[in-house]
N, C-alpha and C positions, 0 to 999 in steps of 0.2 A: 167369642173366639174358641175355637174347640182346643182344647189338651194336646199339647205334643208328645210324642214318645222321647225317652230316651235319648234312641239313634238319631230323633230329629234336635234333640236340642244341641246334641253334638257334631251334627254338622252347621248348626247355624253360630253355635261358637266357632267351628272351625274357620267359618269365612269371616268372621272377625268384627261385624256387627257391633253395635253398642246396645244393650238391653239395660233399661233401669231397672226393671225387679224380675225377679223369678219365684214362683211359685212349686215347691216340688213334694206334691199331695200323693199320700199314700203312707205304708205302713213298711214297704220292702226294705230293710237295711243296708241292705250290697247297691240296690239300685241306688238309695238318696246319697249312702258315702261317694258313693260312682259319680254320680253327678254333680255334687258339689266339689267333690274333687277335680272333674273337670270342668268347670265354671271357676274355681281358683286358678286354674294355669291358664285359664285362657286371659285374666283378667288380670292379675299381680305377680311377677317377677318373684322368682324363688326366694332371693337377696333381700326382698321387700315386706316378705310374709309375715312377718312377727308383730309389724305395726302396721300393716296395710290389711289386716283382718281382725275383725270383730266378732264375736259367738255374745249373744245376748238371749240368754233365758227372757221368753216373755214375760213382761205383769204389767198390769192397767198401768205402776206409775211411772215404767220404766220405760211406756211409749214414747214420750215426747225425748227423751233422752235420743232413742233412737232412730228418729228424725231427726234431731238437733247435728249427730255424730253424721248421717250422711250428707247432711251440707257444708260440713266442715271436709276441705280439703287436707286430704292424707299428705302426712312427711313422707318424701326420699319414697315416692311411689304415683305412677300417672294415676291411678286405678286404687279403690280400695271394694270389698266384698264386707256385708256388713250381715252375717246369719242370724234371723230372728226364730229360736224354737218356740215349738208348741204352740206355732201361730192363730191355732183354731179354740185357741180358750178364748179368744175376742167376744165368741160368738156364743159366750157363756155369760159374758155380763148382763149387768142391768140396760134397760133400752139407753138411757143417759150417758151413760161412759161408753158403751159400743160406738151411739151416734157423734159423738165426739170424735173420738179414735179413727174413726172411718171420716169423717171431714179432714181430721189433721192428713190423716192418709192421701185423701183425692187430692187436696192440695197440693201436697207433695209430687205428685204424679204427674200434675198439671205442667209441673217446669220441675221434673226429675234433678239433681245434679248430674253432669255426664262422668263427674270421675267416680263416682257410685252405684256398684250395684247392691240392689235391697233383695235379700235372698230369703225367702220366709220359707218354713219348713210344717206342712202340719199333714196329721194323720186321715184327715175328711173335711170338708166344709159343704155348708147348708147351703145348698145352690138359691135359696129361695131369699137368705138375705140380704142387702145391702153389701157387705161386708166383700160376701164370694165374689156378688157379681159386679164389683168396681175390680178386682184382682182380676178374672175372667176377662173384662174392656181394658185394663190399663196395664194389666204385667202378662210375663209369659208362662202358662202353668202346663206342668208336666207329672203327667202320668205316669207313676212310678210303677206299670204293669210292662209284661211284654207278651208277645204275640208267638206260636206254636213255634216256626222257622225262627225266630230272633231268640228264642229261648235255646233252643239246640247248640246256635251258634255261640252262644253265650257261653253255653256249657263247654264246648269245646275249646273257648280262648282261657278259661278258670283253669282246666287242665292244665293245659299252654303252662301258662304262670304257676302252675303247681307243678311244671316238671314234668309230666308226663302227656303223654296221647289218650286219646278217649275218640273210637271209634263212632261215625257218622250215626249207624242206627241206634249205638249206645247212648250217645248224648241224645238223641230223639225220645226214646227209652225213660231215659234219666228225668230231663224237660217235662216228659207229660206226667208221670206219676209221682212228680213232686208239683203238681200242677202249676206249671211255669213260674216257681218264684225263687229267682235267683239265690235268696239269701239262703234257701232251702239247701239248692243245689250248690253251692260251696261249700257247705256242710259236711256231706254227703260225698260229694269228689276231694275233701281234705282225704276223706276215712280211703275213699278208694285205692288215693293215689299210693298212702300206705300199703294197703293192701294188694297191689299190681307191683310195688316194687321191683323191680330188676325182672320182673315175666311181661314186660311188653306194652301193649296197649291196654286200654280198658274198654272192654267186650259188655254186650248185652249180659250175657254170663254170667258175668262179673255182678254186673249191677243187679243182675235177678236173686245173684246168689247173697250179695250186702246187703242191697236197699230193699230189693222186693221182697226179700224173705223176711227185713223185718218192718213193712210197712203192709205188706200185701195176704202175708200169711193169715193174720188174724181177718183181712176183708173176706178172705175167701171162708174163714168159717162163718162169717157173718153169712154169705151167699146161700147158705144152705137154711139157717134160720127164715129170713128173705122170701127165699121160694119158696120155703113149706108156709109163711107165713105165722114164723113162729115170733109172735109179736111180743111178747113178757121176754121170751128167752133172748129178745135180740135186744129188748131194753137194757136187761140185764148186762150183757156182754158189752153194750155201750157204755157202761155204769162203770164195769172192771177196767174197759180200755181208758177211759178219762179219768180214774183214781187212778190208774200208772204212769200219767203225763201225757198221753195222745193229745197232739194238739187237731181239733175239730176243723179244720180248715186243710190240715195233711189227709185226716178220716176224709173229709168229702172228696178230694183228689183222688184219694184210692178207691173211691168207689164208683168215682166217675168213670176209673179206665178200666175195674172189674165191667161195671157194666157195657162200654166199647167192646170187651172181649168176648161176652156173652151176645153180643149182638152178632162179632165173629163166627163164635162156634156154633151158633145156632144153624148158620149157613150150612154147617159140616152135618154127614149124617149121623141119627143117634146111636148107634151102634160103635163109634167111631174110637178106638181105644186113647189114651192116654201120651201113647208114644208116638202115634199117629197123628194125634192132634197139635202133638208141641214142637212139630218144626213149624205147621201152618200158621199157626198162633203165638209164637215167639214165646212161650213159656215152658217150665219146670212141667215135665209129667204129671205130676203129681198136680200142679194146679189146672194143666189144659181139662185132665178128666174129670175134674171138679165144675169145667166151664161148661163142657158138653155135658155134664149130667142135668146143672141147673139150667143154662141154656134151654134144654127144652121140658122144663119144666113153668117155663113164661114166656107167652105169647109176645110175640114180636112187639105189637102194639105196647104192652105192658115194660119192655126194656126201653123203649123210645120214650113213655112218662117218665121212667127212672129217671134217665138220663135230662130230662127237663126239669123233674122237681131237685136235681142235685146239681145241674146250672142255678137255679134258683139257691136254692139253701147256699151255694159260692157267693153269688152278689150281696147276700142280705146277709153272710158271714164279714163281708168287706164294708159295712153301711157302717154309723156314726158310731151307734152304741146296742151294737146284737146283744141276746143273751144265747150264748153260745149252746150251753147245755139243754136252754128250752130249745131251741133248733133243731139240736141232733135230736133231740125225740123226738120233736115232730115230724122230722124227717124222715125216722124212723116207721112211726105211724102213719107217714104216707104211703114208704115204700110196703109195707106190709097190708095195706089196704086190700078186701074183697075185692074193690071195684077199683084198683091201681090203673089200670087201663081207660 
């Protein structure tokens, strides 16, 4: 059964369905709050909440406990929600205690409780287990990612509830160079909405002059390293930005959409000044003429590899257990590659 999104499990709560477990796999914090939050109101009465839910840290001894608790009928509640964390250590044990836990499991599954739902929460599972793929057949698992359009939107309802407006190309803006993850971008539109105070909506502007200035400024000195192929100097600079906290996963975002723009400006001719290029390009002067300078300093071919090995270096950032810092270099090393192309 393939991964629902999000928006999908919240309309299949909405029409009011009975689900015995849910699965909600991923790392995004806004999204999992999001959806367990709405998976509680769909399922237990505000009045009911205090003993009609369960938060149970996982551990091998504390499984059967929590199969024991979902077949016990909840007090003064039709429905109870029973959250199991950290669901994917299962698949950390010995073969013995996993293949146990996963029988207790299938059996459970086989005749669910209906006033129960089992909501397990984990950051990856090994599709190739036992484990994954009885949750995959018998629960309903959701992808805590969202999609370009769902991401915009998203950022525009965060606004909403923080009070202010954030303008359609902004929130687009926003979405992609925080590479659609919401937790990111509530972040980021907290600082905004401060910052737009009592002046209106929140503009591309805006967020070029907040976010991108300081998520993007340092991508674009990378971009010069990059295309000269200055490969030591861009280790290095890699080296300062993650001893000052850059999280490797915002670095690849940003350089997914430097590299989008340089694909942009490459279009435009190279003569093309600065001030010229930054209504075409939606950016700050100062970084469009940074775009058309590199821009054609690499061949078309060579920005469409970027752009693949830095989809790449995203998924394998998002896989069980990356190492983060060997990545960025080698990512590095690829994108400074002679034969990049």
């Amino acid at each position: 059964m393939p991964a629902l999104s999000p928006e999908k499990l919240i309309e299949r709560l909405a029409r009011g369905k009975s689900i015995p477990a849910v699965v909600l796999l991923g790392t995004d914090v806004y999204l999992r709050d999001l959806c367990r939050k709405k998976i509680v109101e769909a399922c237990v009465p505000e009045g009911a909440r205090d003993w009609a839910i369960a938060r149970i840290p996982w551990s091998a001894q504390g499984w059967e406990e929590i199969l024991q608790r979902a077949q016990t009928m909840p007090m003064l509640a039709p429905r109870q929600v029973i959250i199991v964390e950290d669901a994917e250590a299962i698949e950390k044990l010995g073969d013995k205690s996993r293949d146990a836990i996963v029988e207790g499991l299938e059996k459970y599954l086989e005749s669910p409780a209906p006033f129960t739902l089992l909501l397990l929460e984990a950051a990856a599972l090994d599709g190739r287990l036992r484990f994954s793929k009885l949750l995959a057949e018998k629960a309903l698992v959701v992808a805590l990612t969202i999609g370009e359009e769902s991401a915009a939107a998203l950022a525009a309802q965060m606004a909403k509830d923080l009070g202010v407006e954030i303008r359609r190309e902004a929130a687009a803006l926003l979405a992609d160079i925080l590479n659609h993850k919401p937790a990111l971008m509530r972040i980021e539109l907290e600082k905004l909405a401060v910052y737009v105070q009592g002046r209106g909506a929140i503009t591309s502007a805006d967020v070029d002059a907040l976010v991108v200035a300081a998520r993007k400024n340092t991508v674009w000195q990378l971009a010069d390293m990059l295309a000269t192929r200055q490969r030591d100097a861009a280790l290095s600079f890699l080296d300062n930005l993650l001893r000052e906290g850059e999280q490797p996963a915002g670095l690849v975002g940003a350089l997914a959409w430097m590299y989008r723009k340089l694909i942009e400006a490459r279009d435009l001719p190279a003569g093309t000044n600065g001030f010229q290029a930054a209504r075409q390009l939606g950016m700050q002067p100062s970084a469009a003429e940074a775009a058309i300078r590199n821009a054609h300093r690499l061949g078309k071919n060579e920005l469409v590899a970027g752009l693949v090995a830095l989809a790449e270096a995203d998924s394998q950032l998002k896989s069980a257990n990356p190492d983060p810092r060997a990545l960025m270099e080698f990512l590095i090393a690829r994108l400074t590659a002679p034969s990049a192309a």
